[in-house]
C-alpha positions as protocol buffer text, in pm:
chain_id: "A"
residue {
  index: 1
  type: UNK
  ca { x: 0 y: 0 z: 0 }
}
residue {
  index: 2
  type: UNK
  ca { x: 157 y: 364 z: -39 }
}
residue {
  index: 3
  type: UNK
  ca { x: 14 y: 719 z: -7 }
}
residue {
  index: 4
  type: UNK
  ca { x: 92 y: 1034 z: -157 }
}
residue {
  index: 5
  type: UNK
  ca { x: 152 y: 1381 z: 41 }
}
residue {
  index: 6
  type: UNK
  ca { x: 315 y: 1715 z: -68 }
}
residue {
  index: 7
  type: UNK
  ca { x: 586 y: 1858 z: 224 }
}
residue {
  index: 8
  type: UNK
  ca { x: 688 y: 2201 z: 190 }
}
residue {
  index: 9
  type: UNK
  ca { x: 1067 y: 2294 z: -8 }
}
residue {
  index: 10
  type: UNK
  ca { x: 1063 y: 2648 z: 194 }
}
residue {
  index: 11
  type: UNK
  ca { x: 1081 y: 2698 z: 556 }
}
residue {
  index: 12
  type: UNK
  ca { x: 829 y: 2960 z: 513 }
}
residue {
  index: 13
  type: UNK
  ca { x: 484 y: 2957 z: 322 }
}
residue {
  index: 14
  type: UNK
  ca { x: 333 y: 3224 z: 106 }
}
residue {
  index: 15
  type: UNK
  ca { x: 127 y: 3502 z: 265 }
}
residue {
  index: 16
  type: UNK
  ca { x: -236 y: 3448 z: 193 }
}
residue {
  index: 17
  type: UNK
  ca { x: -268 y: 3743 z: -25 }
}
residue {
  index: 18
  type: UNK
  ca { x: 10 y: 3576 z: -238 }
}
residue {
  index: 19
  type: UNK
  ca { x: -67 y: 3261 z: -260 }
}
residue {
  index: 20
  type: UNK
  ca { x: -467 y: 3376 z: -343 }
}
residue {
  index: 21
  type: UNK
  ca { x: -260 y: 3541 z: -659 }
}
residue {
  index: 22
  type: UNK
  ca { x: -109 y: 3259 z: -788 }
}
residue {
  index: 23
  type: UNK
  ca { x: -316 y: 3073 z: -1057 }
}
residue {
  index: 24
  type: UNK
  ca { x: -56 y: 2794 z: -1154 }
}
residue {
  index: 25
  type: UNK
  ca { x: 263 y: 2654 z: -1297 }
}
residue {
  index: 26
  type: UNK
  ca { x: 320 y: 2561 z: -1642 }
}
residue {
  index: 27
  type: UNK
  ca { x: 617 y: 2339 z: -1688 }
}
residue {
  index: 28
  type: UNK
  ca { x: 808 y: 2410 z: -1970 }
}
residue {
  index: 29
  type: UNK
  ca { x: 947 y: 2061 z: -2184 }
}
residue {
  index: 30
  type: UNK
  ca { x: 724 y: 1867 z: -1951 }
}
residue {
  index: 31
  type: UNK
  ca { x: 981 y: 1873 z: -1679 }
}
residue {
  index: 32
  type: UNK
  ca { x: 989 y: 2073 z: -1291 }
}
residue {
  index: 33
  type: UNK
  ca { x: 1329 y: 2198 z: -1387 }
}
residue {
  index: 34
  type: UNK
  ca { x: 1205 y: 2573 z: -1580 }
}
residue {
  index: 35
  type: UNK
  ca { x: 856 y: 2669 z: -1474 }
}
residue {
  index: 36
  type: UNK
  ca { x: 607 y: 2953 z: -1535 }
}
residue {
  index: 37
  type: UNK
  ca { x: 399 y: 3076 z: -1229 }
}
residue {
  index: 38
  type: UNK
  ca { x: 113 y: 3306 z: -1377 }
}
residue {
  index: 39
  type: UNK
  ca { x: -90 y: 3603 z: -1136 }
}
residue {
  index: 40
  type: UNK
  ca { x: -413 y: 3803 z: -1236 }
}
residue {
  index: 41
  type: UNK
  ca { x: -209 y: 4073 z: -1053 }
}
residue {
  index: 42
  type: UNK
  ca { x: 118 y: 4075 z: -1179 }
}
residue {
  index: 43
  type: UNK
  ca { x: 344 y: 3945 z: -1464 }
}
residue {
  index: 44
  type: UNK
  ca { x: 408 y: 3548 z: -1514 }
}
residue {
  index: 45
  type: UNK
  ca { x: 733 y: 3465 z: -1311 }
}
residue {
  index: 46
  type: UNK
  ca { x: 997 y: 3200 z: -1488 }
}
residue {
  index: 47
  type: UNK
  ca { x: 1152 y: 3005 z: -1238 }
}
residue {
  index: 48
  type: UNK
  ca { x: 1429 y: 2749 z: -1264 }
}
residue {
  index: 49
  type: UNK
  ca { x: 1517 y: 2421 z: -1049 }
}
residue {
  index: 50
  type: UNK
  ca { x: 1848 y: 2500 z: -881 }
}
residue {
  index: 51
  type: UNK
  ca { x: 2017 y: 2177 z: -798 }
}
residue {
  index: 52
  type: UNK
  ca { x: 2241 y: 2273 z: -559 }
}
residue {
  index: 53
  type: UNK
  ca { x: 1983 y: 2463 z: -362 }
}
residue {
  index: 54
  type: UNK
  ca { x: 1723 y: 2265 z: -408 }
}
residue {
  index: 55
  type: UNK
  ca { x: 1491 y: 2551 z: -481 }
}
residue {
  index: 56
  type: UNK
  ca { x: 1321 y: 2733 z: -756 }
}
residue {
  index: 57
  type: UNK
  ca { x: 1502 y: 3027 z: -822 }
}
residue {
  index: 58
  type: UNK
  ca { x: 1387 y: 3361 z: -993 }
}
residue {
  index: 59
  type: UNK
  ca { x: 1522 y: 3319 z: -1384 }
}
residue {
  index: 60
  type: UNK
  ca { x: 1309 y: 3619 z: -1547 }
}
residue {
  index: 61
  type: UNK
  ca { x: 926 y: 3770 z: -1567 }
}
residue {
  index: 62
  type: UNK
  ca { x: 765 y: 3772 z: -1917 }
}
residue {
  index: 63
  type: UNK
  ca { x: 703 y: 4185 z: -1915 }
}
residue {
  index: 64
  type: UNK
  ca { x: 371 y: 4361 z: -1983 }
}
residue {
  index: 65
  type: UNK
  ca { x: 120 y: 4098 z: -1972 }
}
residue {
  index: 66
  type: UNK
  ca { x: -96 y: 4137 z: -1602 }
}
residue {
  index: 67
  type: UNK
  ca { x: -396 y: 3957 z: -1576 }
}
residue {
  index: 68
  type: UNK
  ca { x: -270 y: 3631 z: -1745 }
}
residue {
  index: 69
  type: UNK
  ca { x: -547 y: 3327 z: -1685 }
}
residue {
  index: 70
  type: UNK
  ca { x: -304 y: 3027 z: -1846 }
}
residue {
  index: 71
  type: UNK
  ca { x: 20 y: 2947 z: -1972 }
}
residue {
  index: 72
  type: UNK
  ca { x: 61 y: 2612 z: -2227 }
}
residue {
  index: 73
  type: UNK
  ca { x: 396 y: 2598 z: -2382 }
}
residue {
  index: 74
  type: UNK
  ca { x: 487 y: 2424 z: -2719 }
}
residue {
  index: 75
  type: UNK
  ca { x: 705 y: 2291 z: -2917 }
}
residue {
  index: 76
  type: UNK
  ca { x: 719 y: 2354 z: -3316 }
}
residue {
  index: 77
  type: UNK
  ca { x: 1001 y: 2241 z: -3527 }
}
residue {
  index: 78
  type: UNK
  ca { x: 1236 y: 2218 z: -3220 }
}
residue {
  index: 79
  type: UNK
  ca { x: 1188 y: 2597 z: -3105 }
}
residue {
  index: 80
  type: UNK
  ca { x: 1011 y: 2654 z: -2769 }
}
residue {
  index: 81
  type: UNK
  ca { x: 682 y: 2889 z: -2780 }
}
residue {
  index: 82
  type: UNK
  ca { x: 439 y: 2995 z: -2510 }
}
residue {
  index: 83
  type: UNK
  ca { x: 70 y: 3085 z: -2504 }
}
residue {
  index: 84
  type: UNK
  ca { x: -53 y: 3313 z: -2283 }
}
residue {
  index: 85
  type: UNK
  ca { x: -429 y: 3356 z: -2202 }
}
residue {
  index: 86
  type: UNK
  ca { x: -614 y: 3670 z: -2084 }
}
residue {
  index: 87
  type: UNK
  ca { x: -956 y: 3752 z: -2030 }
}
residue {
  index: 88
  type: UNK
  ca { x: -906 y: 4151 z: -2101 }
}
residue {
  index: 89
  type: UNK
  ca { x: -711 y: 4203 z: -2348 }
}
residue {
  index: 90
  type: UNK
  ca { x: -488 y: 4009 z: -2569 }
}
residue {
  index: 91
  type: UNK
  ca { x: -352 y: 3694 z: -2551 }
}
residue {
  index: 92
  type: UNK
  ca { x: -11 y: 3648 z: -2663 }
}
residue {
  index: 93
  type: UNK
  ca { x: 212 y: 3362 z: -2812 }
}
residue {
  index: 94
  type: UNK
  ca { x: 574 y: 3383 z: -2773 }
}
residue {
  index: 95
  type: UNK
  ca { x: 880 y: 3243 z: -2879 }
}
residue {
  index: 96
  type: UNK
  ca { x: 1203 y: 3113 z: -2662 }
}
residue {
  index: 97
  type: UNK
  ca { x: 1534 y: 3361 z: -2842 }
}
residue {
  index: 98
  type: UNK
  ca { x: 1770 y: 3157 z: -2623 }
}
residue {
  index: 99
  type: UNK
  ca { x: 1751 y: 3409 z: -2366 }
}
residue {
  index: 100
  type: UNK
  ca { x: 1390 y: 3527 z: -2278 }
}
residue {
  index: 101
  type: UNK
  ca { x: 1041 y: 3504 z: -2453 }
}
residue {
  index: 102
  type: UNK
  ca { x: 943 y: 3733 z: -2732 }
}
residue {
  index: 103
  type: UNK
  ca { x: 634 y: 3828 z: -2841 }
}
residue {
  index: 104
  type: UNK
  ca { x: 555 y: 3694 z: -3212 }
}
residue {
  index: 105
  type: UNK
  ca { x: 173 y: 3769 z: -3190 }
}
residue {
  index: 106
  type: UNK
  ca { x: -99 y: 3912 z: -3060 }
}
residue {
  index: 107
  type: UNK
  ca { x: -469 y: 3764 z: -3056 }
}
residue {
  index: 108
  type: UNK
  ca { x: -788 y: 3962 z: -2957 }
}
residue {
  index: 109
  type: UNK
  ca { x: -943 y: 3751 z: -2683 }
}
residue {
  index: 110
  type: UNK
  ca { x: -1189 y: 3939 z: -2454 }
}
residue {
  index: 111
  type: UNK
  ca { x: -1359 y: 3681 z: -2235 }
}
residue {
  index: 112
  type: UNK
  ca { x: -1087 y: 3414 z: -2309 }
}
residue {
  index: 113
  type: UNK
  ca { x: -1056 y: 3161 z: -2035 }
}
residue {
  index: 114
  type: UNK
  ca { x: -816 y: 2898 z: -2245 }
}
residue {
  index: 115
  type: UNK
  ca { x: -553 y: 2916 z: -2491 }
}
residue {
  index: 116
  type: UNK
  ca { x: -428 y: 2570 z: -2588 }
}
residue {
  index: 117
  type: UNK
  ca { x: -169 y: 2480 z: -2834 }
}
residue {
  index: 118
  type: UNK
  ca { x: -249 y: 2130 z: -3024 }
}
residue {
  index: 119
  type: UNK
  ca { x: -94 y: 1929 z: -3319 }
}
residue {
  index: 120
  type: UNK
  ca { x: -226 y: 1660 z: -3593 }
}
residue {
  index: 121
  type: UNK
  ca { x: 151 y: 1531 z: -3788 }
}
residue {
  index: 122
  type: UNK
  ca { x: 266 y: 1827 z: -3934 }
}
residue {
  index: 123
  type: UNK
  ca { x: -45 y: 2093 z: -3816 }
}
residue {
  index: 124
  type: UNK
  ca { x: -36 y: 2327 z: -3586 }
}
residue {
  index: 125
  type: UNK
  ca { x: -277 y: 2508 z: -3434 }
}
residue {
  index: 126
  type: UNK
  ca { x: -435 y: 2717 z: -3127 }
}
residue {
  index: 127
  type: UNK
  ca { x: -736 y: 2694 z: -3005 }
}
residue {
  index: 128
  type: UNK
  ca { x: -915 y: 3027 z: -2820 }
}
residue {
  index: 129
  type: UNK
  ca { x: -1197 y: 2988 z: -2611 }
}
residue {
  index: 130
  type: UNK
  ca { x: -1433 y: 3236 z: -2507 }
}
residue {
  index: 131
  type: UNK
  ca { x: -1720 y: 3320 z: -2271 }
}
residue {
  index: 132
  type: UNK
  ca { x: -1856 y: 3589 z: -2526 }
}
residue {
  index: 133
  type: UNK
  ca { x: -1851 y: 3505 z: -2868 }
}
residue {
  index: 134
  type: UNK
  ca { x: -1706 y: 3169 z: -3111 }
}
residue {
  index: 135
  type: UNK
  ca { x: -1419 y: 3022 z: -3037 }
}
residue {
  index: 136
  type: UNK
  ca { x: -1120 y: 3067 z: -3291 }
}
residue {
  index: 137
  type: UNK
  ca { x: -921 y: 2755 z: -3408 }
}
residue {
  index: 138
  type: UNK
  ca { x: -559 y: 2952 z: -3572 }
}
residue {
  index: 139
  type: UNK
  ca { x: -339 y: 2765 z: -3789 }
}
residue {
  index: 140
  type: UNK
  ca { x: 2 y: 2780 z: -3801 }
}
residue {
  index: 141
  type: UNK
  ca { x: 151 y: 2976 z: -4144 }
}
residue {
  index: 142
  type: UNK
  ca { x: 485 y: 2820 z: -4187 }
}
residue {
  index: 143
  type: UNK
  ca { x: 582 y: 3079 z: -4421 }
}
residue {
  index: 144
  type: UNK
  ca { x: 471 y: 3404 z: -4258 }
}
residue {
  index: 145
  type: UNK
  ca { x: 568 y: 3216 z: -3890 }
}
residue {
  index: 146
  type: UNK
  ca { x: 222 y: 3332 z: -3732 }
}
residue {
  index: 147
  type: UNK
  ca { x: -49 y: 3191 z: -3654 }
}
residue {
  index: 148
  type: UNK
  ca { x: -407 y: 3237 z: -3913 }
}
residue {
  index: 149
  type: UNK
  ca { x: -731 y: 3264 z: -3831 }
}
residue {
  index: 150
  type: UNK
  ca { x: -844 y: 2906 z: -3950 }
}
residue {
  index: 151
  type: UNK
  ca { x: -1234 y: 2845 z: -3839 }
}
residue {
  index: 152
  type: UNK
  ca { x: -1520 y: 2963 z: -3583 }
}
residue {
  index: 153
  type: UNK
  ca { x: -1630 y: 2684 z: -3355 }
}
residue {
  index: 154
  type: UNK
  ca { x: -1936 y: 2712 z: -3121 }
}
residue {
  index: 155
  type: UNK
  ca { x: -1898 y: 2593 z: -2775 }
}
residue {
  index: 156
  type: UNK
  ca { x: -2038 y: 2736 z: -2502 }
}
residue {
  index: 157
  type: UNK
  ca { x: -1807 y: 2853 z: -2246 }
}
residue {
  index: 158
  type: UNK
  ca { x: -1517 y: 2615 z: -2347 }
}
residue {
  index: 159
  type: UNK
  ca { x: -1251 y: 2550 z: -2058 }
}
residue {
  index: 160
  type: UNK
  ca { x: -1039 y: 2314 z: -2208 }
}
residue {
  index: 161
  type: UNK
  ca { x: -944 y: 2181 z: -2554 }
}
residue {
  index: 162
  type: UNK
  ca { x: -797 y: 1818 z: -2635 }
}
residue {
  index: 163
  type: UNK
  ca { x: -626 y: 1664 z: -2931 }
}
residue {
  index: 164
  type: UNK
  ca { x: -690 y: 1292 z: -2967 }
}
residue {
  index: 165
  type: UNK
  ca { x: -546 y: 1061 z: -3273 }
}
residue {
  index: 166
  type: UNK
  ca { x: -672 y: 715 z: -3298 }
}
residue {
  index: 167
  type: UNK
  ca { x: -538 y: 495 z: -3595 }
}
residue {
  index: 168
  type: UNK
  ca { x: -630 y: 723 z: -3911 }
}
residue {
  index: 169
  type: UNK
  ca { x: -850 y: 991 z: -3742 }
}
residue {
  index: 170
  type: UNK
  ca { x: -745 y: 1333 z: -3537 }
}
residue {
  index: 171
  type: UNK
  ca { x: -1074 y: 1432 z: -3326 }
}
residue {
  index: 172
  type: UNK
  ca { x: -1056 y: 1770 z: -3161 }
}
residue {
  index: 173
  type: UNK
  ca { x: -1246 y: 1768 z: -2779 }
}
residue {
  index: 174
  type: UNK
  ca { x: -1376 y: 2142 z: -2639 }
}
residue {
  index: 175
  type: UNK
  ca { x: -1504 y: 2077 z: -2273 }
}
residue {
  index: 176
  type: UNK
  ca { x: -1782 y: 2328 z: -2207 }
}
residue {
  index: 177
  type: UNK
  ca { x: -1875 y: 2484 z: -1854 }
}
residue {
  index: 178
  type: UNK
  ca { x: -2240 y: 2563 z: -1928 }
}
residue {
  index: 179
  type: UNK
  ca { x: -2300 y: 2318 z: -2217 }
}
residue {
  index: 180
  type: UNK
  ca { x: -2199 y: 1970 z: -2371 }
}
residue {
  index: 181
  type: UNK
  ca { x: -1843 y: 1826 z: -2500 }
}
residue {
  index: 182
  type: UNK
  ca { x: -1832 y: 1888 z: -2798 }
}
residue {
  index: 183
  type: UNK
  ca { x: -1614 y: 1663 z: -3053 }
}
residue {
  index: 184
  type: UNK
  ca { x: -1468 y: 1791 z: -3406 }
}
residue {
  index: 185
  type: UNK
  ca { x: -1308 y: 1559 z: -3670 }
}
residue {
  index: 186
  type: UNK
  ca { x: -992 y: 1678 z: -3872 }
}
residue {
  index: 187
  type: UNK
  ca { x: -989 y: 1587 z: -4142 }
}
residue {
  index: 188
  type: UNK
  ca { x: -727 y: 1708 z: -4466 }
}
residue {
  index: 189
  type: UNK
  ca { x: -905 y: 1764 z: -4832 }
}
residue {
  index: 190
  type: UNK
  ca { x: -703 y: 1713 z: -5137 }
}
residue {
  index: 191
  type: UNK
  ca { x: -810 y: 2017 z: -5309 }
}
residue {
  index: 192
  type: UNK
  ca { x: -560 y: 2016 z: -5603 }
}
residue {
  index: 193
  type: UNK
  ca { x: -804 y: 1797 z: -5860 }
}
């Protein structure tokens, strides 16, 4: 039999009014060792796993973007990207220089609650979710290296997006707060006949 618990890596805890401003950490490569911590009140914090300390230490703040909801990062032909979700005013996708995140794009997105970055083979694409109008699917534009407005979707008050592949189909799942999961097939047409 074994249980799980959390102990504390700091002999002190956050202050309540901190801790009610965190939202959540996004780990970056799918690893503890970099880490985003996103606030409604102040700018996402990068930290970094210091082995020697055994602590996450400050490594950088992604400037100008308060009120951040989510943070998904990505991966797209080997480079590192972030998404970036806000309610009021836009959300943001950003790219790793080897040295901090830059902003490649801005996305109108009042009343956006996700962001999410997904993938069928070679495809890429984000998916925007909204509590106020349709929710955009972008497309990645490998020439012009931004992201395209691709199609509208209707789901009420989406929360969360999901790629699934089976054997030879890609189905797209939006989770809905108010409403019903909704599930989209991609599919590829050969238009060149």
């Amino acid at each position: 039999m074994t249980s799980s618990c959390f102990r504390s890596t700091t002999r002190r805890s956050l202050s309540s009014q901190t801790a009610q401003r965190l939202v959540c950490p996004q780990f970056i490569n799918g690893t503890a060792k970099d880490s985003i911590l996103t606030s409604r009140s102040q700018v996402p914090i990068i930290l970094q796993w210091n082995k020697s300390s055994k602590k996450f230490v400050p490594h950088g703040d992604i400037p100008n973007m308060e009120d951040v909801l989510a943070v998904k990062s990505f991966r797209m032909q080997n480079t590192l990207y972030l998404s970036l979700t806000r309610f009021i005013g836009d959300s943001r996708v950003m790219r790793w220089n080897s040295k901090q995140f830059v902003e490649i794009q801005a996305l109108p997105s009042r009343g956006a609650m996700t962001l999410q970055p997904f993938s069928f083979k070679d495809n890429h694409y984000l998916a925007l979710g909204s509590d106020y109008t349709f929710s955009q699917i972008y497309q990645w534009d490998k020439e012009k290296q931004l992201f395209k407005k691709f199609k509208e979707i209707y789901v009420q008050a989406p929360r969360s997006f999901t790629a699934v592949s089976t054997d030879r189909r890609d189905f797209f799942f939006a989770s809905s707060f108010k409403g019903k999961t909704k599930i989209f097939e991609h599919i590829i047409v050969d238009l060149s006949l």
